[in-house]
C-alpha positions in Angstrom: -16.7 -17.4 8.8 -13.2 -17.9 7.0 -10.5 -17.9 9.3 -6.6 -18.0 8.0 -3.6 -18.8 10.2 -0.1 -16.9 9.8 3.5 -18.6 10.1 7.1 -18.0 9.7 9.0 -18.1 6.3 12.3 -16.6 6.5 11.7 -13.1 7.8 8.5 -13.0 6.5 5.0 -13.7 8.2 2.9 -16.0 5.7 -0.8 -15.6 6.1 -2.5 -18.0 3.3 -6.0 -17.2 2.3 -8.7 -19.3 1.7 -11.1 -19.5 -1.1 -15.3 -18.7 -0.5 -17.3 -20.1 -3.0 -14.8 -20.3 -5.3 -13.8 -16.5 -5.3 -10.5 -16.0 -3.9 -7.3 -13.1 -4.6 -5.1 -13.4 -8.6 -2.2 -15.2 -8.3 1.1 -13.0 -8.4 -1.2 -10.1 -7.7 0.9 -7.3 -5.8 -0.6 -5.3 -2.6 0.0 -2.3 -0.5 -0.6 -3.6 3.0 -2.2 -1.4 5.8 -1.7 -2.1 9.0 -3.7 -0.3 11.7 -4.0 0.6 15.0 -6.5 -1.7 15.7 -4.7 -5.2 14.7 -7.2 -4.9 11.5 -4.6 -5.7 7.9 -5.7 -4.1 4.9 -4.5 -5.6 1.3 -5.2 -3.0 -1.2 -5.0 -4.0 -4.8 -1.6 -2.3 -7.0 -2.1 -0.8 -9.9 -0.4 1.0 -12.4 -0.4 4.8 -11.6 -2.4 5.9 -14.5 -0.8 8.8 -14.9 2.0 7.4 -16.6 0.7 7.2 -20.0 -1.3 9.8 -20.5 -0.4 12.7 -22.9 0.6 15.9 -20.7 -1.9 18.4 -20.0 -5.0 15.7 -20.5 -5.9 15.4 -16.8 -5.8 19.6 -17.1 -9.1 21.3 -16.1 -9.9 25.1 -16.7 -9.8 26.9 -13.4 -13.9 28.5 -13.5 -13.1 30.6 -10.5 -10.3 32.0 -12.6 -13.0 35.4 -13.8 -14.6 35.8 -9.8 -13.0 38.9 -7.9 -13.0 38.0 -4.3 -16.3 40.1 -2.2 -16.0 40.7 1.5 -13.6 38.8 3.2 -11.8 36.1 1.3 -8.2 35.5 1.3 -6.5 34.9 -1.5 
């Protein structure tokens, strides 16, 4: 089992983490940290939205229930 100790820098908490078998986190990688209700924190990997450089309407997909009259009692 790893374990990893936090401590103060400035007004930041500093938890450093420690290599297994040689994998371990990027250097200057950027998170989003979770934190949750349960004491458990979460580093999520940022990425680039990827949305950003796409050409507009590419990410567009045909509505197919466009054609389908509603039967019964749907709401609209």
């Amino acid at each position: 089992m790893l374990t990893a100790k936090s401590r103060i820098q400035g007004n930041s908490v500093v938890v450093t983490l420690p290599s297994d078998n040689g994998k371990k986190p990027d250097p200057n990688q950027e998170y989003i940290v979770v934190y949750s209700e349960d004491g458990t924190i979460t580093l999520v990997p940022k990425i680039e939205d990827p949305f950003t450089k796409g050409i507009e309407g590419e990410y567009y997909d045909q509505d197919e229930w466009a054609d389908i009259e509603p039967v019964g009692r749907e709401l609209l």
